[in-house]
C-alpha positions as CSV (number, residue, x, y, z in Angstrom):
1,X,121.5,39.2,65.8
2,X,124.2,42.0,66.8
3,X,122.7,43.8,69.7
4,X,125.5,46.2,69.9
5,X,124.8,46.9,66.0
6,X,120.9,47.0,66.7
7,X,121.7,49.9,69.5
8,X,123.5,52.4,67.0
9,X,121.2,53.9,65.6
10,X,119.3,54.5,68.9
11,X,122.2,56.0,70.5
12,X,122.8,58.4,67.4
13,X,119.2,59.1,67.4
14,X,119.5,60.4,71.1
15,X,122.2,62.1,70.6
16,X,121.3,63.7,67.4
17,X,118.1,65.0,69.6
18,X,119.9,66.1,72.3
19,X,122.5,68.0,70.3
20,X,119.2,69.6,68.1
21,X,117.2,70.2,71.1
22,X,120.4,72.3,72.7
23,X,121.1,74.5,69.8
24,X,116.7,75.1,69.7
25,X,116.9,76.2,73.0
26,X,119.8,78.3,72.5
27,X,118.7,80.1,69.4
28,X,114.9,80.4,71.0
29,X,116.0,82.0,73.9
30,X,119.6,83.6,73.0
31,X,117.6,87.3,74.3
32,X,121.4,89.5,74.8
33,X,121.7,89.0,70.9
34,X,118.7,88.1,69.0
35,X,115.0,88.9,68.8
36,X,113.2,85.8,70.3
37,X,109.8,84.6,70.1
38,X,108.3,84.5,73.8
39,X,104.7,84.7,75.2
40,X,104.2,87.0,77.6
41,X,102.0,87.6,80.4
42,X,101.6,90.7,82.3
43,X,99.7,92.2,85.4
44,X,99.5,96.4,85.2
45,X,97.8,99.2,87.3
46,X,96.8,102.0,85.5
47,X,96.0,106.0,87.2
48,X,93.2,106.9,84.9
49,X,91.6,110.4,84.5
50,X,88.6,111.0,82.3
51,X,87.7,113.1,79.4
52,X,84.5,114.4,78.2
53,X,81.2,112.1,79.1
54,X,83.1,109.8,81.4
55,X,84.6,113.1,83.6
56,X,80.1,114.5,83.9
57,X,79.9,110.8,85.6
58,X,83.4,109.9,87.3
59,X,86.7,111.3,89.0
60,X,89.8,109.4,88.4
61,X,89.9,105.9,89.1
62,X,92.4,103.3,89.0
63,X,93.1,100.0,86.7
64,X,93.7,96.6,87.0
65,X,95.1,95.3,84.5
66,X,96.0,91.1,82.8
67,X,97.0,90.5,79.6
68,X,98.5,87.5,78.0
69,X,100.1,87.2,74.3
70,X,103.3,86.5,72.6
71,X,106.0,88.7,71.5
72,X,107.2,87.9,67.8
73,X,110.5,87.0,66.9
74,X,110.2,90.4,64.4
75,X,109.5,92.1,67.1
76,X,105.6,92.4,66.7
77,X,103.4,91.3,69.9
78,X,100.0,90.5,69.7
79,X,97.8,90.2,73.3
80,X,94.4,89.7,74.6
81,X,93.7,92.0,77.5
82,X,91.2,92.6,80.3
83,X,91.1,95.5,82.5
84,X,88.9,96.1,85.8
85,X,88.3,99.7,86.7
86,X,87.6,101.0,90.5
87,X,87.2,104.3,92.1
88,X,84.4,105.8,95.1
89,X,84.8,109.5,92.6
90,X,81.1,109.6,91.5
91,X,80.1,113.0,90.6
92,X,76.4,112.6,90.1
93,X,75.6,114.6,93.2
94,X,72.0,114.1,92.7
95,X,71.5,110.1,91.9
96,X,69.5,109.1,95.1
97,X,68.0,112.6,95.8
98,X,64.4,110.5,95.1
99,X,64.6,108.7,98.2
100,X,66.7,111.3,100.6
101,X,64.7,112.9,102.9
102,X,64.4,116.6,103.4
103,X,67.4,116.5,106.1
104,X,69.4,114.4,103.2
105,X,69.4,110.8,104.8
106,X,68.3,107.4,102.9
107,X,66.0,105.6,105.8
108,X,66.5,102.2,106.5
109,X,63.8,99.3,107.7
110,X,64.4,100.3,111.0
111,X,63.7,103.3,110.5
112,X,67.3,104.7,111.2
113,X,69.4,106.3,108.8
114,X,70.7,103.9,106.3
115,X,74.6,104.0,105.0
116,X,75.1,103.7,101.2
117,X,78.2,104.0,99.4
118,X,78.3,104.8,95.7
119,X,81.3,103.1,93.7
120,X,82.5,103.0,90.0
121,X,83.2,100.0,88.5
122,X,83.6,99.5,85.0
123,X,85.5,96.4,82.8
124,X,87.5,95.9,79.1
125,X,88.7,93.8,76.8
126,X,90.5,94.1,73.8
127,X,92.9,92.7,71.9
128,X,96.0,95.0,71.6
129,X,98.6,94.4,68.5
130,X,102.2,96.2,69.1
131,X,105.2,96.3,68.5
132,X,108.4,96.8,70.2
133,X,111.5,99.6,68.4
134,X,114.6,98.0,70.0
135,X,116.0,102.0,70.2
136,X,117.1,102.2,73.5
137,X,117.2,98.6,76.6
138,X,119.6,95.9,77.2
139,X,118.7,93.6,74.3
140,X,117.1,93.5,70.6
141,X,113.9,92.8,72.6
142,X,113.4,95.7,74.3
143,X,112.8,99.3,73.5
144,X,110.2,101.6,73.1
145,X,106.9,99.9,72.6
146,X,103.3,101.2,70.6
147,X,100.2,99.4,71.0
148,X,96.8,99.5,69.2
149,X,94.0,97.9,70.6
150,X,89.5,97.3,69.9
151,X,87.5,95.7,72.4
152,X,84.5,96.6,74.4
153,X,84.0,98.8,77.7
154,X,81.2,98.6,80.1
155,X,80.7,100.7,83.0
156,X,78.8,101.4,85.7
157,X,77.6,103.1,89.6
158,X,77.9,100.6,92.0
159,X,75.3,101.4,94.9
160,X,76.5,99.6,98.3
161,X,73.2,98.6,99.9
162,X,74.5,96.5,102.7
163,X,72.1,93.8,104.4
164,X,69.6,95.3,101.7
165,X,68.5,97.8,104.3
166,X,66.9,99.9,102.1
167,X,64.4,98.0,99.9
168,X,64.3,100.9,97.0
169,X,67.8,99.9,96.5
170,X,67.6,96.2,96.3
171,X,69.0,94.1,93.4
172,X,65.2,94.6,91.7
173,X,65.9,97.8,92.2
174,X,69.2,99.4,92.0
175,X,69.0,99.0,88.0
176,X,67.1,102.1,87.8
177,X,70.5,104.0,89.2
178,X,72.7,102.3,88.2
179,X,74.1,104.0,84.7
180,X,75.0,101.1,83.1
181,X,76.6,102.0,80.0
182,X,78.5,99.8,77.3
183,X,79.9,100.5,73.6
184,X,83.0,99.7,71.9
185,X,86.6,100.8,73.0
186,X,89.6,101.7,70.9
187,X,93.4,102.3,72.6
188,X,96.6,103.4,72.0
189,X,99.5,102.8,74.1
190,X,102.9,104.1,74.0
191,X,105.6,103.6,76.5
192,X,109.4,101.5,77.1
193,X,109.2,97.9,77.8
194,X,112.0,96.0,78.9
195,X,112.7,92.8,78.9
196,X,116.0,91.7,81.6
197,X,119.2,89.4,79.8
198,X,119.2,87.6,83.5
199,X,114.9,86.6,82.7
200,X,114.6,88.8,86.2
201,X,113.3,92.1,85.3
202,X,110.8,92.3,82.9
203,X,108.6,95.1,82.9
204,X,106.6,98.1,81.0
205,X,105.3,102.0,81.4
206,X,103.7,103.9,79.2
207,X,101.1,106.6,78.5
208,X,97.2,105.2,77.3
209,X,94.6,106.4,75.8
210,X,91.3,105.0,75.7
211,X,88.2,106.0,73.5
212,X,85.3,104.6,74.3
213,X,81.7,104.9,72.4
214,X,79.7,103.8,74.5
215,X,75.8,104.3,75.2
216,X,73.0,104.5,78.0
217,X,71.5,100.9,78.5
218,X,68.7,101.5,80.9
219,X,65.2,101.9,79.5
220,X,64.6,104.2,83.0
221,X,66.4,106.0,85.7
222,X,64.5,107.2,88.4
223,X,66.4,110.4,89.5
224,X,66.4,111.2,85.6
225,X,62.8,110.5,85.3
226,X,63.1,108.8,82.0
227,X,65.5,106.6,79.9
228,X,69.3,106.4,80.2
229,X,70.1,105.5,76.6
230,X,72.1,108.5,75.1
231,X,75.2,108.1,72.4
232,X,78.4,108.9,74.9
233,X,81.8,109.6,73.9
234,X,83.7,107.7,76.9
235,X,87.6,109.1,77.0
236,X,90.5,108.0,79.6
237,X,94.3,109.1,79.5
238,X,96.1,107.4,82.2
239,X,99.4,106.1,83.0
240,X,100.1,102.2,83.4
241,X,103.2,99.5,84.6
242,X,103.0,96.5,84.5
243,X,105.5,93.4,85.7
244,X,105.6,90.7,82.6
245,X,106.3,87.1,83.5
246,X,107.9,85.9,80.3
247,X,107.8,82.5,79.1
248,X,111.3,81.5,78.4
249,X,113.8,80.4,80.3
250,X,117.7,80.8,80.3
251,X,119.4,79.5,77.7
252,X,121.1,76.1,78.7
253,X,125.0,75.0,78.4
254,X,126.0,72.4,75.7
């Protein structure tokens, strides 16, 4: 038998591959001319300030933000997203007024005064479709950018009882101060997101808006001296950036 004959094939198999493979890459990733397909990942912080129910309860807080999708080669992108929101504005003035003394201090075990932080802290996920109007950027895949997402929110006060000091406050406890609240969360987000020729600067901003119908999901608060279980209308306009990590690479030379 011919080896040399046998080893054609295999040799224009290899280099058929390699020669298909190049061009794929190419085309895929070819982002100065033509709209690619790409998944994305992104990490944002978001200033938030809130609207009707959520301003009675909180002050502005901030927003961490991870998301991870694809972006289509027609442009449309379609992501899963979390968010983590944070802030010490509480405005319930009167939430531990039940166990402050008449010269306003908590007491401790010890009998000293005890120190107790209050803290919102709230998370939400969604999934976001978008898509991206190549009007203005560098490339066909960037441009100004509109989102539209449904998920969940669920917020809460955070009481800081540290060393569990005060026992009316421990983790049997704190539930009936907490104002745990959860519901379902629609969003719109409009802003410019760019993504870089060079793969090196990829990023968005943008204005959101967050709607959020949420309701009361304690059976008892103490400083209400009843349930916590009304219908609330949860609102949030903020603005948010975010760095996106991109997965494609550049395009190789054949």
């Amino acid at each position: 038998m011919d080896l040399k004959h046998r080893s054609f094939p295999m040799k224009k198999f290899f280099l058929s591959l390699s020669i298909t493979l190049c061009l794929i890459n190419l085309n895929a990733q070819n982002i100065r001319d033509t709209t690619i397909l790409a998944p994305v990942i992104s990490a944002s912080y978001a200033v938030q300030l809130p609207l009707l129910d959520m301003a009675k309860t909180f002050g502005v807080n901030s927003n961490i933000g991870v998301n991870g999708g694809v972006k289509l080669a027609n442009n449309w992108q379609i992501e899963l997203e979390g968010t983590f929101l944070f802030s010490k504005n509480i405005k319930i003035g009167t939430l531990l007024d039940p166990i402050v003394t008449s010269d306003r201090q908590i007491i401790a075990n010890d009998g000293g005064p005890a120190n107790i932080e209050v803290y919102e802290r709230g998370i939400t996920g969604c999934v976001n479709l978008g898509r991206v109007f190549p009007v203005i950027g560098p490339n066909p895949n960037s441009g100004l950018i509109a989102k539209f997402g449904l998920g969940f929110i669920r917020h809460k006060i955070r009481i800081e009882n540290q060393e569990y000091l005060v026992p009316q406050l421990d983790d049997e406890n704190v539930i009936y101060f907490d104002r745990l609240t959860l519901g379902v969360m629609t969003k719109q987000y409009f802003g410019y997101q760019h993504l870089g020729n060079n793969n090196l600067t990829n990023f968005h901003v943008g204005i959101e808006f967050i709607q959020g119908f949420t309701k009361g999901m304690r059976d008892y608060q103490i400083d209400l001296e009843g349930p916590y279980n009304e219908h609330r209308l949860d609102f949030m306009i903020g603005l948010r950036v975010g760095w996106i990590f991109p997965v494609y690479r550049k395009a190789p030379a054949c």
